[in-house]
C-alpha positions as MATLAB code, in Angstrom:
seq = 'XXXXXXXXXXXXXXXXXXXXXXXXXXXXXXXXXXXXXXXXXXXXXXXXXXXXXXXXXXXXXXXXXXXXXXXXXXXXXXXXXXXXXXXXXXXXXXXX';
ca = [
     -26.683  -21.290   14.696;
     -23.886  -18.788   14.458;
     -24.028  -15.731   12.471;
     -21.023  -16.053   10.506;
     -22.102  -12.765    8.609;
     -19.538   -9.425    8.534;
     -20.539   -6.399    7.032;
     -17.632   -4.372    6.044;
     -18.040    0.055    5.458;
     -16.836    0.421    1.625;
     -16.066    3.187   -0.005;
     -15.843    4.227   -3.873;
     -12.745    5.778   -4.337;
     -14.332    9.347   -5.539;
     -15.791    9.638   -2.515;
     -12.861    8.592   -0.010;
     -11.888   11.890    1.089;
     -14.637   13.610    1.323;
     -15.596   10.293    3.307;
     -12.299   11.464    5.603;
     -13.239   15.330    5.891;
     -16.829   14.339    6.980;
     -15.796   11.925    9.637;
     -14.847   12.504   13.150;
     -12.204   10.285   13.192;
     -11.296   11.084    9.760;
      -7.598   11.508   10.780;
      -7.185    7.996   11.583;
      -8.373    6.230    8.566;
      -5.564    5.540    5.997;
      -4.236    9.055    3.629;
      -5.467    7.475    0.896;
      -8.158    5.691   -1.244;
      -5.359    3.180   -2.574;
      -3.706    2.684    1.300;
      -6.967    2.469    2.742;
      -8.579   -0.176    0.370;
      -5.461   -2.674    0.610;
      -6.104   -2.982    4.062;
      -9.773   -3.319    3.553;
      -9.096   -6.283    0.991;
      -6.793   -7.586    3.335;
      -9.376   -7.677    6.748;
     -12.037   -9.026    3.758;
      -9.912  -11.879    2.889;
      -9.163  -12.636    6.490;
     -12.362  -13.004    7.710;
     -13.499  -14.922    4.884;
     -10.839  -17.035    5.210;
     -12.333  -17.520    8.837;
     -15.351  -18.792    7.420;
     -17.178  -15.723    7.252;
     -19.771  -14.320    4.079;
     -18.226  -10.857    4.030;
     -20.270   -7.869    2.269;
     -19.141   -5.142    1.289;
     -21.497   -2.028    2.320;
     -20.966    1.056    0.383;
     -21.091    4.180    2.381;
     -22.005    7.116    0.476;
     -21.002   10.900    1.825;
     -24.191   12.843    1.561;
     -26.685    9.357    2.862;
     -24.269    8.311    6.065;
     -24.269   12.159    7.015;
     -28.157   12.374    6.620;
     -28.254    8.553    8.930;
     -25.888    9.452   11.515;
     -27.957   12.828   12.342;
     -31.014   10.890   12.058;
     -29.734    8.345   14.902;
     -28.083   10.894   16.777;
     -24.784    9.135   15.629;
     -21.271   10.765   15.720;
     -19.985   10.664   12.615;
     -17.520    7.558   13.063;
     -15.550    4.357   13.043;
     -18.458    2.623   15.172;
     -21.428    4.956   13.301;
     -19.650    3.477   10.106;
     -19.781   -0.380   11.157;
     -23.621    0.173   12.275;
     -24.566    1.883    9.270;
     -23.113   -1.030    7.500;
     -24.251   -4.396    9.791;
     -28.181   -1.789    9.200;
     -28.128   -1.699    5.835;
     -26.448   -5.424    5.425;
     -29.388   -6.901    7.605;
     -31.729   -4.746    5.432;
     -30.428   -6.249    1.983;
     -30.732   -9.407    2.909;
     -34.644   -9.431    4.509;
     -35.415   -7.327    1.231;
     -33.985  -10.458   -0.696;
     -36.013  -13.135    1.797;
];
């Protein structure tokens, strides 16, 4: 059977940009918390819509920067989806 599971990177707004100044790729992600989170709602909606479970993973500054050295990861758009698909697959074998 199809895994029809997406893990999506989330981020509290306090910590959006100091999510952006830590991030390699920091100067693509939207300006702003606000920006930034309508699109995220929007690609949530979409893939649920899809027939997808979405969850939301929250990515924390101080943890993903601790992770990504620990994995030898760049600090970035596919470190972010990784960290979040890891820690997804994680919740939900804690919860089995």
């Amino acid at each position: 059977m199809e895994d029809r599971r997406l893990a999506l990177p989330w981020f509290r707004s306090g910590d959006y940009d100091e999510i952006r100044r830590i991030m390699s790729d920091g100067h693509k992600m939207a300006n702003s918390y606000e920006v930034w989170l309508k699109d995220a709602e929007a690609e949530s909606k979409r893939a649920e819509s899809h027939g997808m479970l979405v969850e939301r993973v929250m990515i924390e500054p101080y943890e993903f920067e601790v992770w990504c050295a620990a994995n030898g990861m760049d600090k970035d758009g596919y470190a972010r989806e990784l960290f979040a698909a890891e820690n997804a697959a994680y919740d939900s074998r804690s919860r089995a």
